[in-house]
N, C-alpha and C positions, 0 to 999 in steps of 0.2 A: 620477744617482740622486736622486730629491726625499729631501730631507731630510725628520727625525718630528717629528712637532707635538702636540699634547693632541688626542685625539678631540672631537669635538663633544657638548657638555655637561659636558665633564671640567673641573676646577678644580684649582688649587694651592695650597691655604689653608696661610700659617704660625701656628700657634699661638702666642701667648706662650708661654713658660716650656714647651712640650709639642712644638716641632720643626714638622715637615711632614707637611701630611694631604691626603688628594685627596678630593676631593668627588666621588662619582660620578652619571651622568645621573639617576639614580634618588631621588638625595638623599644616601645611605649615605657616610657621612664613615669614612677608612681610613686608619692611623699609616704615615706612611713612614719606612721604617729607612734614612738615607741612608748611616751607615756613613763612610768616609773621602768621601764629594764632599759639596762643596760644593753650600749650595741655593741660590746662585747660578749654578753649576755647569748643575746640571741645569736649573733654569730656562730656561735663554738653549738651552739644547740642546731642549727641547720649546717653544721660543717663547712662554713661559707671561710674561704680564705681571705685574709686583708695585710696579706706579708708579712707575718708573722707567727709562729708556730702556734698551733693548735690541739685543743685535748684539753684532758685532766691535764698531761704532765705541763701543760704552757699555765692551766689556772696554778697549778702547785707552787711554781716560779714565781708570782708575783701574790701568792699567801692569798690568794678571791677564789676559791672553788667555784666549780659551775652552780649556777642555781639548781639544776636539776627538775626535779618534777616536782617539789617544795613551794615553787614562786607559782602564785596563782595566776598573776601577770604574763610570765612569761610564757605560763603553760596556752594560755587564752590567745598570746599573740603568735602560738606557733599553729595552734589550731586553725586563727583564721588565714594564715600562709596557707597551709593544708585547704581550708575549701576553697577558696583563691584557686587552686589549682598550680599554686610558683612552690611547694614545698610537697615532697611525696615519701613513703616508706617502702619504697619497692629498693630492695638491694642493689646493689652496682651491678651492672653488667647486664641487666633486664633491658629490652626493646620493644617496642611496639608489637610488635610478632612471637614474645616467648609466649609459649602454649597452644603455638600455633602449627597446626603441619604444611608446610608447601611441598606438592609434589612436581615436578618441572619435565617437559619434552620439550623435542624440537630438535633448531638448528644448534652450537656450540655457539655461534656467535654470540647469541644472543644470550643464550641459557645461562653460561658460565658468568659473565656478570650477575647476571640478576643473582644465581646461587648464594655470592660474595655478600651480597648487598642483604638479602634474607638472613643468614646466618650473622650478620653483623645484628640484626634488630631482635637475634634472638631466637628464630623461627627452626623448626625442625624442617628441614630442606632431606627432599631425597628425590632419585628418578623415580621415573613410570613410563611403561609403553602403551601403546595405543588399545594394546587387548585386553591389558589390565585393569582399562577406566571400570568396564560393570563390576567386579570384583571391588575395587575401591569405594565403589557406592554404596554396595553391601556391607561392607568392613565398617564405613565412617560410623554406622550406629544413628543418623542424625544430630551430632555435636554440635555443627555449624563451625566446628577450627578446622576445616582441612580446606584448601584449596587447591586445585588443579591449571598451571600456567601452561599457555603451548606458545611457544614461540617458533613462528618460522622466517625464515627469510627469503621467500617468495610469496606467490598464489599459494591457495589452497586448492588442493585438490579437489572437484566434486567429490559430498557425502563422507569427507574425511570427518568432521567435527558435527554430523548429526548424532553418533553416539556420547560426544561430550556435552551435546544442547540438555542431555537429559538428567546431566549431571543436578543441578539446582530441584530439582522433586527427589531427591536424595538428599538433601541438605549439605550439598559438596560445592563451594564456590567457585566459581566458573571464568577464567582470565583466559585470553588468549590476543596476539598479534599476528600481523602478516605484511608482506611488501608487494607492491606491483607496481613495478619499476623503479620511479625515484621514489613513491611513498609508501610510507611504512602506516598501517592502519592498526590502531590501537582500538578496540572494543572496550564498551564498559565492562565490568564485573557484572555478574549475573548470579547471587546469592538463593534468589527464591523465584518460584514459579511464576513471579510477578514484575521480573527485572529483562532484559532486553539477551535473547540468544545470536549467535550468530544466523541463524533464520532470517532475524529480522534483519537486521542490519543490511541483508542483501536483497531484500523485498524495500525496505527505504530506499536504499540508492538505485535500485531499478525501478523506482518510479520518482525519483530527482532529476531524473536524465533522458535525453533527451533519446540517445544514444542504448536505447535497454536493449536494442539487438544483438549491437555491437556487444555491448560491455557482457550479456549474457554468451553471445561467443565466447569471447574470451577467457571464461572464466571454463567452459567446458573442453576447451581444443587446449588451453596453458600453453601456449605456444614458446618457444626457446627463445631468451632474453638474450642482446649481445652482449660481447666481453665488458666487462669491468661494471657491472650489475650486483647488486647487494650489499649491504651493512659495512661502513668505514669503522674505525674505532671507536669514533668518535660516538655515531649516530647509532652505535649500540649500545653504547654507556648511557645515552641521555634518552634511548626508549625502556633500559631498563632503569633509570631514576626514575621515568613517569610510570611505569609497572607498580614499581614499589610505592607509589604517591597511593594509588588503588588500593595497593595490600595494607597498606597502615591505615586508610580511610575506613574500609572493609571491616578492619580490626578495632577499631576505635569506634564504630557504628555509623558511620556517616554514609549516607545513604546519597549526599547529591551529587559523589562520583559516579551511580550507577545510569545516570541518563545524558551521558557525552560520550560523543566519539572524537578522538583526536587523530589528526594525521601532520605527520613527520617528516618534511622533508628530506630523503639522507644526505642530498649534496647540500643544500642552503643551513640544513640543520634549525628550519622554523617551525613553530608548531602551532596548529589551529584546533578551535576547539568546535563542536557541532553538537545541539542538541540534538537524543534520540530518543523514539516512544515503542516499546513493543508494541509489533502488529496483533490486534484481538483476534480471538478465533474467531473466524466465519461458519453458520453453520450452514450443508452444504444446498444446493438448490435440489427444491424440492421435482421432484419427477414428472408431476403431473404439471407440472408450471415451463416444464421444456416442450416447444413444438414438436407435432409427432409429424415424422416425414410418411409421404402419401406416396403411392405405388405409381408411379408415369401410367404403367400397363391401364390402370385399374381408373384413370380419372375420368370422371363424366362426362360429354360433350356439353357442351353450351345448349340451352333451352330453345333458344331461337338460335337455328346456323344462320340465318340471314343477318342478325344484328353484327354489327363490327366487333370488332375483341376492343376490349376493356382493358386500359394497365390497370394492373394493380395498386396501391399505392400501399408504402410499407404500414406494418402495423402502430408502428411508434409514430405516427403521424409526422415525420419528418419526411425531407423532400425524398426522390429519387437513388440522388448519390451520397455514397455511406462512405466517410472517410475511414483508410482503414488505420491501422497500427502506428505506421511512418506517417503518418500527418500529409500525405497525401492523396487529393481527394479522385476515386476513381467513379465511373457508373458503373448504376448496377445492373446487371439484364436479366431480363425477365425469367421467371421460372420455367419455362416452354423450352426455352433457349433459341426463339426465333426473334428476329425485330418487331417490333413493335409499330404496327402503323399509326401516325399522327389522325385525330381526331379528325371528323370534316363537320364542319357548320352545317347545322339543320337546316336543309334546302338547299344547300349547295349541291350540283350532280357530281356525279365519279367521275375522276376523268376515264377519257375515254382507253388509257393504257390499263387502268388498274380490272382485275378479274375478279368474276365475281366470288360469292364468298362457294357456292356451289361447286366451282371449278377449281378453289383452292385445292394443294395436296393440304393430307391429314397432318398437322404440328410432329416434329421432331421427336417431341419428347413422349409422343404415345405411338411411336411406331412400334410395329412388332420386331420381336427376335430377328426374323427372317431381313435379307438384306434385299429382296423384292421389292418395289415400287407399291403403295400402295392405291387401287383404283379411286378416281374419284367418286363420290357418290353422288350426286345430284337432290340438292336439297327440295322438302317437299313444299309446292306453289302455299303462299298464305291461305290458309281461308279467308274466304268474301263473303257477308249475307246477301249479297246483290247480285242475281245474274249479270254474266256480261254476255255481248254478241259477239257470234265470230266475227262479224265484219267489223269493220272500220269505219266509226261515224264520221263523217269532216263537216264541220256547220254546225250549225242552232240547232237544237232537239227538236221534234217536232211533238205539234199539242195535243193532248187527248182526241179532243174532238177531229183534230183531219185522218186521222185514222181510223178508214172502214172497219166498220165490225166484221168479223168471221162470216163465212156463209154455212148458211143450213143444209145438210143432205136430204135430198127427195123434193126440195122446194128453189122454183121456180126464181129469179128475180122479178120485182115488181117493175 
């Protein structure tokens, strides 16, 4: 059984005159009640230095064996060190990451740090290429210890990192960074099917922005960066310290690295920090809920050709004009694709320029194939239930009574 030792960063300060305090990683200084043992006692039992030699061979020297596992005391206050979390049994040389596999791509800038820094904390570090990620999926077994980092030091290529999005439904944990220009974009971790892909990431800031045309350009054209572009020393060291903030977080179970996005300045060398939410699946629109487009050739004429045309107004009940994408508002025209006459006031006459609707040509949009003129047709007179006369009254009607009856054939006037 390895014997307990002081966690890493724990201290054992003797106060004058105030006994024994621990210093924790965080700095937090705490009284210890040692009660009946001795603080050389427990010292030599957590392997804590206090400039003086240490061991059996230092109790031999002064005739006080260790207490050992005998002192019930001692045993009780090494234990509560132990759930404290300031005293551990893991051997020397253990890190955050042993048991862990990192597998690593990319640029060298960046890689070769983080490698150093993995292998320091214990982690089994190795390459991988981009055609090996479905292989490694396969391989992991679903462990949850393997991780796959990409680091680059530019843009990402479109569709390069949709076969690694898939990595996390494999139980393969998911890191990766990139730069586009001065900033260096760090991703969260993506453990489980539940945790943020590079997908999203690019679905969030293309709707943060204002600029989604532009930024989507950009990301599909990667246009040539000028000289002196990409990662200083400096700004590789301190994106791979925060990589490694991930992989210990990741390893250790801490789950509230998985919903930040930090970005990196390279030349300032400052860093921000950004909450992020995977986007839900949508499921997709249903078929029968899309307008079905109508044949120009095939559309109806209007019931009455004499009534004036009708705009339409759109279905969503808002006005006319539909702003589009860019936040600029355009009109919209009518589906005919001819202008649209303004309404006239009932009782108001036509002027005398405008033609009737008889004489109109047929609308644009139901012309035929043929580049022909199509003839007007002359629409058909209303019906009336009332005769009318050919002539032309001018005056007051005249009354029943002053108009003679008809005459009789074969008879005389009286």
């Amino acid at each position: 059984m390895n014997s307990v030792r002081l966690a890493p960063g724990v201290a054992l300060v003797t106060v004058p005159g105030r006994g024994l305090a621990v210093r924790t990683p965080g700095g937090e200084f705490l009284k210890v009640a040692t009660g009946e043992v001795r603080e050389t006692d427990l010292r030599r039992r957590l392997h804590a230095p206090d400039g003086t030699p240490d061991g059996p061979a230092a109790a031999s020297a002064d005739g006080d064996g260790p207490s050992g596992g005998t002192d019930r005391a001692l045993d009780a206050l090494v234990a509560a060190f132990e759930g404290a979390g300031y005293a551990t049994r893991e051997p020397l040389g253990t890190g955050m990451l042993t048991g862990y596999q990192v597998l690593l791509l990319g640029d060298p800038v960046l890689v070769d740090p983080l490698m150093r820094c993995a292998r320091d904390e214990g982690a089994e570090v190795g390459t991988i290429t981009p055609d090996r990620l479905p292989r490694t999926a396969r391989r992991s077994g679903g462990s949850g210890r393997t991780v796959v980092v990409w680091c680059l030091d530019g843009p990402v290529p479109p569709g390069l990192w949709d076969e690694a999005d898939r990595l996390p439904g494999h139980s393969v944990a998911w890191l990766r960074c990139h730069r586009e220009g001065d900033t260096a974009w760090l991703e969260p971790l993506a453990a489980t099917t539940d945790d943020v892909t590079s997908a999203h990431v690019r679905l969030r800031r293309l709707a943060a922005t204002a600029a989604h045309h532009e930024l989507g350009a950009y990301w599909a054209s990667l246009s040539a960066e000028g000289p002196g572009s990409g990662h200083s020393t400096a700004s590789a060291a301190l994106t791979a310290g925060l990589l490694m903030e991930d992989l210990v977080a990741w390893a250790s179970g801490d789950r509230s690295a998985r919903r930040r996005l930090r970005r990196v300045r390279v030349r300032g060398l400052t860093v921000s920090r950004h909450p992020v939410l995977p986007v839900p699946e949508v499921a997709p629109y249903p078929a029968s809920a899309l307008p079905v487009p109508t044949d120009p050739a095939s559309a109806e004429p209007p019931r009455n050709a004499a009534a004036p045309a009708m705009p339409t107004a759109p279905e969503s009940g808002t006005s006319g004009s539909v702003p589009p994408e860019s936040g600029t508002a355009r009109s919209f025209p009518p589906e005919s694709g001819t202008a649209v006459l303004p309404l006239r006031e009932s009782g108001t006459p036509a002027p005398a320029s405008a033609a009737s609707e008889s004489d109109r040509p047929a609308p644009a949009s139901i012309a035929p194939e043929s580049d022909r003129p199509v003839p007007a047709v002359p629409a058909p007179a209303p019906a009336s239930t009332t005769p009318t006369s050919a002539s032309t009254v001018t005056g007051p009607p005249r009354s029943r009574t002053a108009v003679p009856p008809p005459r009789t054939a074969g008879r005389a006037p009286r």
